[in-house]
C-alpha positions as MATLAB code, in Angstrom:
seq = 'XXXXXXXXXXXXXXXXXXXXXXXXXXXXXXXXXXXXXXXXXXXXXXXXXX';
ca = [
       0.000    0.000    0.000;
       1.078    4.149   -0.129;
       0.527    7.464   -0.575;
      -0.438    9.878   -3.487;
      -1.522    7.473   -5.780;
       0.793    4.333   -4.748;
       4.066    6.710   -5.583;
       4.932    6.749   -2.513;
       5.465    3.313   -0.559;
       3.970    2.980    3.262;
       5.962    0.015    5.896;
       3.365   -0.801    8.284;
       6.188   -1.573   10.962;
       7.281    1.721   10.251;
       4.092    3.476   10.681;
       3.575    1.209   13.608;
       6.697    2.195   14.951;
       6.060    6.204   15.291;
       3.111    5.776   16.447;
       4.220    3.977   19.158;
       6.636    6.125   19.744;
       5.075    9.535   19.410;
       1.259    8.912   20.709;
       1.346    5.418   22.183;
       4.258    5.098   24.720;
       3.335    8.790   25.624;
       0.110    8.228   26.242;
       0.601    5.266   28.159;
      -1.582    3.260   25.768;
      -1.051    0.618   23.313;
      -0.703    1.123   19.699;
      -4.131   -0.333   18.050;
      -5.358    2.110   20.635;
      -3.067    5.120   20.093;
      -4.306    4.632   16.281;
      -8.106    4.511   17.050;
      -7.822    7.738   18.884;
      -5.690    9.540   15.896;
      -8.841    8.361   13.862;
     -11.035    9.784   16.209;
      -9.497   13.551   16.484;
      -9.123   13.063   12.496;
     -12.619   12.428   11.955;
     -13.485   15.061   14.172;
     -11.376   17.522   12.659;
     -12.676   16.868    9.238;
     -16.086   17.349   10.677;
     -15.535   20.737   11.876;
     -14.118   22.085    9.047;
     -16.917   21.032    6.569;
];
């Protein structure tokens, strides 16, 4: 899977990784968790601004 079109490639570990690192381990929270609250505030966000 990626980005813009599939030009640009996406590593799941990767992505799994910073998340980890920047929200989860932070937060005190596991990763599947860390992930379904970034889709939360995203959703939200997108909400708002329509």
């Amino acid at each position: 899977s990626g980005f813009h079109g599939g030009e640009k490639p996406l590593s799941v570990r990767h992505a799994e990784r910073a998340v980890q690192r920047q929200v989860a381990d932070p937060l005190g929270i596991d990763v599947v968790e860390a992930a379904s609250l970034i889709r939360s505030i995203t959703d939200a966000e997108m909400g708002s601004t329509i």
